[in-house]
Structures are given as C-alpha cells and as structure tokens.
C-alpha positions as CSV (number, residue, x, y, z in Angstrom):
1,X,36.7,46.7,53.4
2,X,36.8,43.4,55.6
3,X,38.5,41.9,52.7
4,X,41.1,44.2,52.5
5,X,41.8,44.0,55.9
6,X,42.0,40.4,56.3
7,X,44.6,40.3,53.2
8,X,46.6,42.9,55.0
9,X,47.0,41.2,58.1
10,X,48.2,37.8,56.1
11,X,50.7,40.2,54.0
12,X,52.4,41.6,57.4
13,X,52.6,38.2,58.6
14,X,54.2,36.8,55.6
15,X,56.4,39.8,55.6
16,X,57.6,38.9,59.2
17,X,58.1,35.6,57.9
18,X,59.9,36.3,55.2
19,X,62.2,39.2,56.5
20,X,62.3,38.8,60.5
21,X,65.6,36.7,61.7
22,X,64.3,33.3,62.6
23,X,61.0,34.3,61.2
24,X,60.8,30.8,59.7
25,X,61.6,28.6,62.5
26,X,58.8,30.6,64.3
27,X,56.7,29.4,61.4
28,X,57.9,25.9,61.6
29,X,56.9,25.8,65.6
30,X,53.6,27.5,64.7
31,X,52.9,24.9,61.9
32,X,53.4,22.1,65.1
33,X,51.7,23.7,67.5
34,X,48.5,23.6,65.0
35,X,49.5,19.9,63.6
36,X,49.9,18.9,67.5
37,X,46.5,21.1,68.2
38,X,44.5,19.2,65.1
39,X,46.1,15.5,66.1
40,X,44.8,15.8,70.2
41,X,41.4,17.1,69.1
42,X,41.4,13.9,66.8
43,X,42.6,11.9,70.0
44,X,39.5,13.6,71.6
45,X,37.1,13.4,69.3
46,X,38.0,8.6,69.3
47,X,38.0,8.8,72.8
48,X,34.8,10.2,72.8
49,X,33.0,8.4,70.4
50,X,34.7,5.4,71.8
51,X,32.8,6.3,75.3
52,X,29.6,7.0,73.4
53,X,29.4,3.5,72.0
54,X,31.1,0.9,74.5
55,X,27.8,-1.0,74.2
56,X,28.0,-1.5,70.4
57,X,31.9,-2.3,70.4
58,X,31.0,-4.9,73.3
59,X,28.4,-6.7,71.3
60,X,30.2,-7.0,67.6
61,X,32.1,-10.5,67.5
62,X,36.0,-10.8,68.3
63,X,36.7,-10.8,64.0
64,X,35.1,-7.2,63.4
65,X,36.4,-6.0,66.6
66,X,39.8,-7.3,65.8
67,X,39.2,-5.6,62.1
68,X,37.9,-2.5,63.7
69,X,40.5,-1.8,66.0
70,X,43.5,-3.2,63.6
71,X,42.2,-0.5,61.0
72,X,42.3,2.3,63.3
73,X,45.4,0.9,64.3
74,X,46.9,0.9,60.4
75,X,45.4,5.0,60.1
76,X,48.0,5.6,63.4
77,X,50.9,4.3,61.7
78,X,50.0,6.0,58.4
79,X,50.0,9.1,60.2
80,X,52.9,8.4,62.0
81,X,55.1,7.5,59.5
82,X,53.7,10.2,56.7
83,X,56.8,11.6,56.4
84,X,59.0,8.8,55.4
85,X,56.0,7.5,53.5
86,X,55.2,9.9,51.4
87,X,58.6,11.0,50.1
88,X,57.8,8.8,46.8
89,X,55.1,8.5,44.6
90,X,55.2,4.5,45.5
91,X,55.1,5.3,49.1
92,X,52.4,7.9,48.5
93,X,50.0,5.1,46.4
94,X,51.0,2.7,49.5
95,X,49.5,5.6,52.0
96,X,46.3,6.3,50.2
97,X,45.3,2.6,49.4
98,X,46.4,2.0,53.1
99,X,44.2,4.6,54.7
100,X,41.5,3.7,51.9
101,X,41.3,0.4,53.1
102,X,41.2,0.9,56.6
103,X,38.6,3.7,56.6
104,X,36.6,1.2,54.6
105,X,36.7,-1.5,57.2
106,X,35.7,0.7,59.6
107,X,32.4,2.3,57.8
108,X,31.9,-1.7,56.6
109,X,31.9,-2.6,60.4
110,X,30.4,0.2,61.9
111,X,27.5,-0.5,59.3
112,X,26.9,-3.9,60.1
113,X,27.1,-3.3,63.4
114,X,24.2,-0.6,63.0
115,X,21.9,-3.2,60.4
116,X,19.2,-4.5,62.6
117,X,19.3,-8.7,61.7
C-alpha cells in the first residue's frame, strides 16, 4: 500500500511537470536548489574535516601538501567546468581520468600521512 502511494505522489508530480505552464523551469530551479544544497554540504563536510585534522596537514612536507591541496584543487575545476567538459566523449575521458587522478593523490597522501615510520 506504501508503494502505491509513493508511486502516486511521483506520477502527480510528473504530471505537473509535464502539463502545468512553466512546470519545467520550476523543475530546472528545483534541480539547482538540490545541486546548490548537495555542493554546500560538500563545502561543509572539507571544512570540517579540514578542522578535524590541522595537525596532520601541518606536519606532512610542503610536496604532499602542495599535491594535496592542488588535487582538491583539480576536483573544483572539474566540477566547475562539468558542463563544458563533458559535452564530448574526449572531454568526458579527460574528466574521469582527471578526477581519478586526483582522488588518488589524495587517498595516496592521506595514507602516508597516516603510516606510522
């Protein structure tokens, strides 16, 4: 019965969508408001954990802070520029291997960086 009810409440909102004048520019502002939501609670979430572990950014030497911060730096302009990026499939392999790379660095530094020498 909850079923049902959940899939009816979707239809009438796609049916206000789909009929409604403007009902998809309302959509479009919606779809912000959540990408704007998802993109500060990300903002949050770094400052946070950027708070939490001042110590062990402090100690880690100037080249894997400089990697560190310059891949968290290349996953900003990835997201920034997703748009333009991934309008081709070149653009899309350049995004992927770009954000692969850089969340690499980080897990690479923030592992050595935990490894007790």
């Amino acid at each position: 019965m909850q079923t049902a009810r959940n899939i009816a409440i979707i239809a009438v909102l796609a049916l206000g969508v789909a009929v409604l004048p403007g009902g998809g520019a309302a959509a479009d502002v919606t779809l912000e408001l959540l990408l704007m939501g998802f993109l500060a609670a990300i903002g949050l979430f770094a400052y946070r954990l950027y708070m939490e572990n001042q110590l062990t950014l402090s100690t880690l030497g100037d080249a894997r802070r400089a990697i560190l911060y310059g891949a968290f730096g290349v996953i900003a302009l990835m997201l920034a520029g997703m748009d333009e990026l991934t309008d081709t499939s070149a653009g899309v392999l350049i995004w992927v291997g770009l954000i692969g790379l850089s969340a690499f660095a980080i897990v690479r530094v923030w592992t050595d960086a935990q490894r007790y020498t």
